[in-house]
C-alpha positions in Angstrom: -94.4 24.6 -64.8 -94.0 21.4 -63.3 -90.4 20.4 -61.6 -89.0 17.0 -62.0 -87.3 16.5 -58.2 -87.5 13.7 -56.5 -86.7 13.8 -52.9 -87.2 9.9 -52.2 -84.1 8.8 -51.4 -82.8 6.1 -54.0 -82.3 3.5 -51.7 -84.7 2.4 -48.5 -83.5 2.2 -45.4 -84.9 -0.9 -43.8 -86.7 -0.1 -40.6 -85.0 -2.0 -37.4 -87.1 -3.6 -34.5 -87.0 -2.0 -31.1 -85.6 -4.8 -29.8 -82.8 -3.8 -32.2 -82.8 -0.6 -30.5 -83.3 -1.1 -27.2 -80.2 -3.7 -26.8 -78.3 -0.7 -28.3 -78.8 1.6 -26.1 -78.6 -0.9 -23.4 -75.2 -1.7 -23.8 -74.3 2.3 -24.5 -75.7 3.1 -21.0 -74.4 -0.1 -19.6 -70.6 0.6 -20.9 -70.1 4.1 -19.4 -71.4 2.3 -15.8 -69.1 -0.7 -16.0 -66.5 1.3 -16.7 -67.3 3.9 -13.5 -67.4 0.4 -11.4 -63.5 -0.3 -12.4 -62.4 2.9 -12.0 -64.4 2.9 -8.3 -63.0 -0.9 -7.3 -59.9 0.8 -8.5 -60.0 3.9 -6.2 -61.0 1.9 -3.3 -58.2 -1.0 -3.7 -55.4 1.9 -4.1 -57.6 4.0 -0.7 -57.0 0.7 1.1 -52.7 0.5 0.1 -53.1 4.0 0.5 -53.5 3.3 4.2 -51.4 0.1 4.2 -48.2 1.9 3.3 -49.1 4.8 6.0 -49.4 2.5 8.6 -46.3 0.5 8.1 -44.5 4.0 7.2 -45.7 5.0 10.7 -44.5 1.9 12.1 -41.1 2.4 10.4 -40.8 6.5 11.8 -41.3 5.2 14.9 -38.7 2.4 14.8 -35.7 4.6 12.9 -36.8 7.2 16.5 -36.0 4.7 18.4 -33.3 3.8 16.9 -31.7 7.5 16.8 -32.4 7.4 20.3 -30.9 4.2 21.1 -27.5 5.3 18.6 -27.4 8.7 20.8 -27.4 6.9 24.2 -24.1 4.9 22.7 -22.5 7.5 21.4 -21.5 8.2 25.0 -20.4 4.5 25.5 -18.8 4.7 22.0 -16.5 7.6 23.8 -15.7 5.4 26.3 -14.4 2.7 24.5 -11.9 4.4 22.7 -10.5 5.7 26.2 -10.5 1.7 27.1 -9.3 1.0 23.6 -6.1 3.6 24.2 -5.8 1.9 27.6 -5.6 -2.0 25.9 -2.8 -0.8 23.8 -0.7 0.8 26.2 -1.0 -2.3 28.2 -0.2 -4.5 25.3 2.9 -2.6 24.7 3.8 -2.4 28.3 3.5 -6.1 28.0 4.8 -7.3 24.4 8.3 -5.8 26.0 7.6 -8.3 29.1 7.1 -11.0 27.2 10.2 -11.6 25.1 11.8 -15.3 25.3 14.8 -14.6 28.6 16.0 -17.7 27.2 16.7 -16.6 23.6 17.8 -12.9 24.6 20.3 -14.8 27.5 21.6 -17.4 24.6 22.2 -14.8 22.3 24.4 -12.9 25.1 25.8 -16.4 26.0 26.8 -17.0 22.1 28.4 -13.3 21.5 30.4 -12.8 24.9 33.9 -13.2 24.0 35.9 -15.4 26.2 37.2 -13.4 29.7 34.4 -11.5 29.8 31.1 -12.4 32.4 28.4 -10.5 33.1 27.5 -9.6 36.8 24.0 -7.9 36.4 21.2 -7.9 33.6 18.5 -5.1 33.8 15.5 -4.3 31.4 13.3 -1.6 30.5 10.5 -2.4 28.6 8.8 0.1 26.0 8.5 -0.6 22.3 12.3 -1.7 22.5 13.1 -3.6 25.0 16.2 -1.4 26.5 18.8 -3.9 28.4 21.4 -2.4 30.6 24.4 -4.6 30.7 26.9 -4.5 33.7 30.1 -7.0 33.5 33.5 -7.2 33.7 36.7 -8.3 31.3 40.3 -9.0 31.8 41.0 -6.4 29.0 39.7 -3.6 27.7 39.8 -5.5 24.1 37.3 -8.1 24.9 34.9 -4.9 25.9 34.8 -3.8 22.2 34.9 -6.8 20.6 31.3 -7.4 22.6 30.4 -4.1 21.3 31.6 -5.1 18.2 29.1 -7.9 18.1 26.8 -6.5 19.0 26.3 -3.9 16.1 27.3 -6.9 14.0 23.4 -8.6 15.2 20.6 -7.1 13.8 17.9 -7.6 16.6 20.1 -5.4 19.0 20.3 -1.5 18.3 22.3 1.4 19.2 24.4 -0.3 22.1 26.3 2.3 24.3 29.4 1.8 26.6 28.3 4.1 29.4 31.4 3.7 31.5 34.4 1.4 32.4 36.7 1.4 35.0 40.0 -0.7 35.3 41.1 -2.3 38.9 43.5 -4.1 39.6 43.3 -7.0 41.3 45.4 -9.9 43.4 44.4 -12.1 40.1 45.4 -9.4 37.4 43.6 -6.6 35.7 39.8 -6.2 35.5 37.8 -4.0 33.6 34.5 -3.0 34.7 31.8 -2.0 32.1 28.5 -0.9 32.0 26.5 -1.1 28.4 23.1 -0.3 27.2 21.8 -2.0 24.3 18.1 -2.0 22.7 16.9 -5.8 21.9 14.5 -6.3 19.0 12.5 -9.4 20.2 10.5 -9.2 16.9 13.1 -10.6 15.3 13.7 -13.8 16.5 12.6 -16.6 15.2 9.6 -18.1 16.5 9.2 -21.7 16.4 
């Protein structure tokens, strides 16, 4: 018994050239190498700003060093200008209570002494006020409070005090000596 099978395939493969064949297998050896070339040239550019970046991050340890170094040599000098700096403002208050205008504060004293009364002797103290002690004399002892009075009446002088006064008499009549203290507000004037 005979069998009717036919292994022949149905339709013929055409047979390439090696040449075919050969550029084929070229370029499947050829890919696998180009691509090991870009993935060396890539190795070797990142190696190299590998390096780069150690070096200037080297460079930049060494410069924040000295630079800790150079903050912890002035943190001893940073000490001792806040000593100086304490110094500077007591000297500028010591000396904003020097410099007030004599000719304002001595106008103002000129425009609120009631008439009969002179002062004999003007003293300061200077702090953050300026404290003015006040000796004079009046014919009465109603001229002495009317100053007073004034003076609460003006804002730039505070918390005057009569510390004493005495009455004398005297060939031309009655006089009442007084000494005040007063503290003057310079701050408040008006500058021009």
């Amino acid at each position: 018994m005979k069998h009717l099978l036919n292994f022949e395939p149905p339709v013929k493969f055409r047979k390439g050239s090696s040449f075919m064949f050969q550029t084929i297998l070229c370029l499947l050896y050829a890919l696998p190498v180009v691509m090991g070339l870009v993935v060396a040239f890539n190795y070797l550019h990142l190696e190299s700003l590998i390096a780069q970046t150690t070096e200037a991050m080297d460079a930049l340890e060494k410069r924040h060093a000295l630079f800790a170094r150079q903050m912890a040599e002035a943190r001893g000098e940073i000490g001792d200008l806040k000593a100086d700096e304490e110094r500077l403002v007591s000297y500028h208050r010591l000396l904003a209570g020097l410099s007030f205008s004599w000719t304002r504060l001595l106008g103002v004293l000129e425009g609120i002494l009631p008439e009969g009364v002179r002062l004999v002797r003007i003293r300061i103290r200077p702090q953050s006020v300026v404290k003015i002690f006040l000796e004079g004399q009046a014919t009465e002892l109603g001229q002495v409070t009317d100053l007073l009075r004034k003076f609460y009446a003006l804002d730039r002088f505070v918390a005057p005090r009569l510390s004493r006064h005495t009455r004398e008499e005297t060939p031309n009549g009655p006089l009442v000596g007084f000494t005040l203290d007063v503290d003057y507000l310079p701050k408040l004037e008006v500058q021009p």
